[in-house]
N, C-alpha and C positions, 0 to 999 in steps of 0.2 A: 393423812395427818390426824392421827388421833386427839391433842391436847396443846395445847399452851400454858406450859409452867407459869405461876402464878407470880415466879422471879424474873418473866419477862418484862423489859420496860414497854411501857405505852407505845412509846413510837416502833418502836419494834413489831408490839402487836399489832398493831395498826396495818402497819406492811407487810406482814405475814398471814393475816387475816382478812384485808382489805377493811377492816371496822372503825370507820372513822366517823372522830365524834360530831356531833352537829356545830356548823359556824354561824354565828349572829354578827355581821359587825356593825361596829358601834361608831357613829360619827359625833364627835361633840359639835353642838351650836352654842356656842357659849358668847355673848357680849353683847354690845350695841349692833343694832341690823343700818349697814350704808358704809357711806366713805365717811371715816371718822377724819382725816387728815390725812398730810403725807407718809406722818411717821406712826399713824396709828390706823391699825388695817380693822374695820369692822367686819361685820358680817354681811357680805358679797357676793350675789353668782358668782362674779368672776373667779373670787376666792374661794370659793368650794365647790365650783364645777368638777375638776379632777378628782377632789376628794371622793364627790358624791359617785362620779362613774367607777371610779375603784373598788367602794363598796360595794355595788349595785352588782359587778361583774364578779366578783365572788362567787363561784361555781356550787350548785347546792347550798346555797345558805338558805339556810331555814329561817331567816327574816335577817330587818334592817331594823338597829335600833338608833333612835335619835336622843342625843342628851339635849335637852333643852334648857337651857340656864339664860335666859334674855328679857331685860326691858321694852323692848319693840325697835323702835326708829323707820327707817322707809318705808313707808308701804308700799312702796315699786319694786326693793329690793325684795321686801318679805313675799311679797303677787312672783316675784319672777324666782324664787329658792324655792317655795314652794311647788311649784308648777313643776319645776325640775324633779322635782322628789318624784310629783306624781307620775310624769312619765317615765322614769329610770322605775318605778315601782311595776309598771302596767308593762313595759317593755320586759322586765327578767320573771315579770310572773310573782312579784316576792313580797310576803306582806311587812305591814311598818309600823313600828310601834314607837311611840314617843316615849321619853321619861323624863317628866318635868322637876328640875330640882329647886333652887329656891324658888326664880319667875319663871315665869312663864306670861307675860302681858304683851295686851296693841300686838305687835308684827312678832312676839315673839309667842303667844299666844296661836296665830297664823299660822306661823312653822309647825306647831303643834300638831295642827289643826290637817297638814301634810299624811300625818301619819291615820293608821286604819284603826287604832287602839290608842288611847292616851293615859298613862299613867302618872302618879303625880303620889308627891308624900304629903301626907295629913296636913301638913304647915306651910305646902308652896302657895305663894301668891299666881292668883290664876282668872284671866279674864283681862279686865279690860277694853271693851271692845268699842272702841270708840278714834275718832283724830283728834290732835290737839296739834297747838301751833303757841310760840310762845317767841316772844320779843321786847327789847324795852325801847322809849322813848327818849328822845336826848333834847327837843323839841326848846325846851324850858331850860336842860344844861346850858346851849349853847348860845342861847340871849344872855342869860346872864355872866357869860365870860368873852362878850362880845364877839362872836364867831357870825360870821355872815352865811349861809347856805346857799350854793351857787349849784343851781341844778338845773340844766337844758335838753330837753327831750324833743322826738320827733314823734307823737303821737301820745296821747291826753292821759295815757293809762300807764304808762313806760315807766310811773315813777311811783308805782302800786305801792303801798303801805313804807313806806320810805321812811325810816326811824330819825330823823333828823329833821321832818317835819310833822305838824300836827294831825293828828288820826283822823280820816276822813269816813263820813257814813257811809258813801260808796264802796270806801278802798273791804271794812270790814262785812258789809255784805254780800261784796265779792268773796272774801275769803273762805264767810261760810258756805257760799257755794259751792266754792272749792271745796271744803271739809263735806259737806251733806253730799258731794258724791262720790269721795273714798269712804266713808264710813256705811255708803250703801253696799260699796265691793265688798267692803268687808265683810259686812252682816250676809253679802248674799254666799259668798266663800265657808262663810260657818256654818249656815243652815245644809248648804248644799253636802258638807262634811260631817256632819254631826246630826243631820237629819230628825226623825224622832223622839231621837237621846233629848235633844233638846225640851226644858221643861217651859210652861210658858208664866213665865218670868218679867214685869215689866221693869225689870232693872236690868235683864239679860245684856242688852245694847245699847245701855245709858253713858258706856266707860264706867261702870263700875268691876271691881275686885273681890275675891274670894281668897279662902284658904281651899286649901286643895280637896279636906272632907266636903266642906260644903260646894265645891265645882262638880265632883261627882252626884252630889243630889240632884244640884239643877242639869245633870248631863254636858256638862262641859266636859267631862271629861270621864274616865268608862272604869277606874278602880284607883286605891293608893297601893303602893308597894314600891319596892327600888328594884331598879336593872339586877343587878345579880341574881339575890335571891328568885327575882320573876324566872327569868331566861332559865337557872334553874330547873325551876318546879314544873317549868313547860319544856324543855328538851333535853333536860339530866341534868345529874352531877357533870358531864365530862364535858360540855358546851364548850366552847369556844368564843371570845368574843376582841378578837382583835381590833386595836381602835383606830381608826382612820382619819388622821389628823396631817395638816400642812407642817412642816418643819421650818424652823428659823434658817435664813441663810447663817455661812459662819461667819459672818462679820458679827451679826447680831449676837448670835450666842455667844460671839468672846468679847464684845465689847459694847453690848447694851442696843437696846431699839434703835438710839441718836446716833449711834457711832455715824462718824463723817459726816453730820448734819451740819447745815451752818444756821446763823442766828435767827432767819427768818422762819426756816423749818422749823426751827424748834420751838420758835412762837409759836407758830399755828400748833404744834404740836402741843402746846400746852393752854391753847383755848381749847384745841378738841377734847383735851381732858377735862375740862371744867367743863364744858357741854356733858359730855360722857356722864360724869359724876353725876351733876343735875338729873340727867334719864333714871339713870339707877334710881336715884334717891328718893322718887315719886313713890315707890314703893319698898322703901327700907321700914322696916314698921320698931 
């Protein structure tokens, strides 16, 4: 075979030639990281297990890229999506890069932190590395609307930081317990992933935030640029970069998330969103 007219389409040459272009695909991680509620699905193993092997089993793909758009939330959820990357990564052989668009913070920082390469644009909020834990008190509501609290346990601690009664110094030095030893995982997950990159920074692991220029000075994270153009400038024009994402049932897509909810779900459904909103908003600047 001498040549291939230059009136032949792509696909065509491709099959005639066997020249096929390089494939990236692309998994969004986009929202709050956990179970948000019945009717509102965060971001989940469970929920992007399939996704994640689908990409991963991509024959010859020349990497995995991650959109990262996330507040954080679980850090059980982010410890175990995480972890999944890494071995779907180490099992096909295939390197990973992230691309952070507006957050990237707490668990969703984490996810990030999955990938081999992290990119980010000049203006992403990026960091955070820290637990937080947040609740209000009703202690004082419900004396003054005469509300009695009738609470019976079988063991002294059963009834831990209990918002209906008054804050106990034990209950809150427990909690920082609790918090002082996911925020070691954490820290030990970043160093372990970001290794040298890391600058030594005493605000590094304080929970504090960056823009995405200054994440790459302190080595959070390894250049700015966006998915396209990157993928790109590193594997051609002709890339490929199919996006691997979960589909709505079609109940949902014709008649909204609620369809067939009754009133209770839909409560919850609309505390989870007022939670949700709250995460965001830490970092809406």
């Amino acid at each position: 075979m001498g040549f291939i007219s230059d009136t032949v389409t792509p696909k065509i040459r491709e099959i005639v030639t066997g020249d096929r272009p390089p494939v990236v695909p692309v998994v969004p991680l986009r929202g709050v990281i956990g179970q948000m509620g019945p009717m509102r699905k965060g971001l989940t193993l469970e929920s992007l297990a399939e996704i994640l092997d689908s990409a991963f089993k991509v024959k010859k793909a020349s990497a995995v890229a991650l959109v990262v758009n996330s507040p954080g939330g679980s850090p059980v959820q982010s410890a175990l999506i995480a972890r999944r990357i890494r071995q779907l990564a180490d099992e096909n052989d295939v390197k990973v890069i992230a691309f952070c668009e507006d957050v990237a913070a707490s668990g969703g920082y984490w996810l990030a932190c999955a990938a081999d390469e992290i990119i980010v644009d000049d203006n992403s909020i990026v960091g955070s590395i820290g637990v937080i834990s947040s609740s209000l008190g009703f202690s004082e509501a419900i004396k003054k609307i005469g509300v009695t609290r009738r609470l019976h346990t079988a063991g002294d601690k059963k009834s831990f930081m209990d918002p209906f009664q008054p804050e106990k110094k034990a209950d809150v030095a427990r909690l920082k317990e609790i918090q002082g030893d996911m925020h070691e995982s954490f820290q030990d997950y970043v160093r372990s992933r970001r290794g040298a990159a890391l600058k030594d920074d005493p605000d590094l692991f304080s929970g504090a935030f960056w823009t995405g220029r200054r994440a790459v000075e302190l080595g959070l994270a390894d250049a700015t640029g966006d998915l396209r153009e990157e993928l790109r400038q590193r594997f051609g024009e002709r890339v490929r970069m199919p996006v691997f994402k979960k589909r709505k049932g079609w109940l949902s897509r014709r008649f909204g998330a609620n369809a067939g909810a009754d009133v209770s779900i839909w409560a919850d459904g609309l505390i989870a969103a007022v939670e949700e909103r709250m995460i965001w908003d830490r970092y809406r600047l």
